[in-house]
N, C-alpha and C positions, 0 to 999 in steps of 0.2 A: 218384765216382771221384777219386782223386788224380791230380795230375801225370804222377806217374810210370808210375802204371796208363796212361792216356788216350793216352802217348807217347811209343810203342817203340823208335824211332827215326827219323832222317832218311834219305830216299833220294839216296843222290847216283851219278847218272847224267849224262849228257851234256844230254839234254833238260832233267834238271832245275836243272842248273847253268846252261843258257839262261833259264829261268825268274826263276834267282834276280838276274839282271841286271835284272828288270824288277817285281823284289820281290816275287817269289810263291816259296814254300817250300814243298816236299814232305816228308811225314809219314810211317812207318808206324803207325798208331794201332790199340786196343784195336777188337776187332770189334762191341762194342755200343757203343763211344761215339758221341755225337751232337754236330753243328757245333757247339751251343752249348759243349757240355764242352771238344771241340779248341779252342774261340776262346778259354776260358778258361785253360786247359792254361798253350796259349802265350806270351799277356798274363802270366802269372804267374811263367813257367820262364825269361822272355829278354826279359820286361819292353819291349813293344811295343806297338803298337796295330794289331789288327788290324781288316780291314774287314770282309774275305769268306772263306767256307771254303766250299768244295770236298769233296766224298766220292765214292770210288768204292769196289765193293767186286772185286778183283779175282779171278779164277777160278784156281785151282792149275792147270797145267800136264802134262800127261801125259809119264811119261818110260819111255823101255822097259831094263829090266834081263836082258837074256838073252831067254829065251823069256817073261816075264812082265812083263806095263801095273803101274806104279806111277803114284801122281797127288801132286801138291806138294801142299802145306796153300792154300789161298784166304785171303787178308787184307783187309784193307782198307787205304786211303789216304786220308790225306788232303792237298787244293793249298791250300794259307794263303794269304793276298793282306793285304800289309802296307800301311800308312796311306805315303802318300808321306813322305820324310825316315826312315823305320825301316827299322834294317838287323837282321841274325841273324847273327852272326859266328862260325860252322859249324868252317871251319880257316879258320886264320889265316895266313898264308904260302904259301897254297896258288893 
């Protein structure tokens, strides 16, 4: 898989902008990729060193539209853990 396959995007949420104080980075990533492919991914796309990665696969959601259950798509994620001194600079002025 390529880069771009392996990582869909980044999550930015409140929790994970806590994270990224502490140098850990959340992913949306391809749902067959594996830690190794995300550690390479990353090292390659933002040119860092990473230590540790993290996967979860998360469940879609149930949503109700009228009389009738829809459910989200299920994704995966992955939590990046960079080598101390590496940073990812996501936005810039933010």
């Amino acid at each position: 898989m390529t880069t771009t396959v392996v990582l869909k995007r980044p999550i930015v949420t409140e929790k994970s902008t806590r994270l990224m104080e502490q140098g850990r980075y959340v992913f949306e990533i391809a749902a067959t990729a594996t830690k190794l492919q995300v550690k390479e991914a990353v090292e390659s796309a933002f040119e860092v060193k990473v230590v540790a990665v993290n996967t979860q696969h998360v469940r879609g959601k149930r949503r109700r539209l009228g009389p009738r259950f829809t459910e989200k798509p299920s994704w995966k994620k992955a939590v990046v853990t960079l080598a101390p001194g590496n940073k990812i600079t996501l936005f810039e002025g933010v």
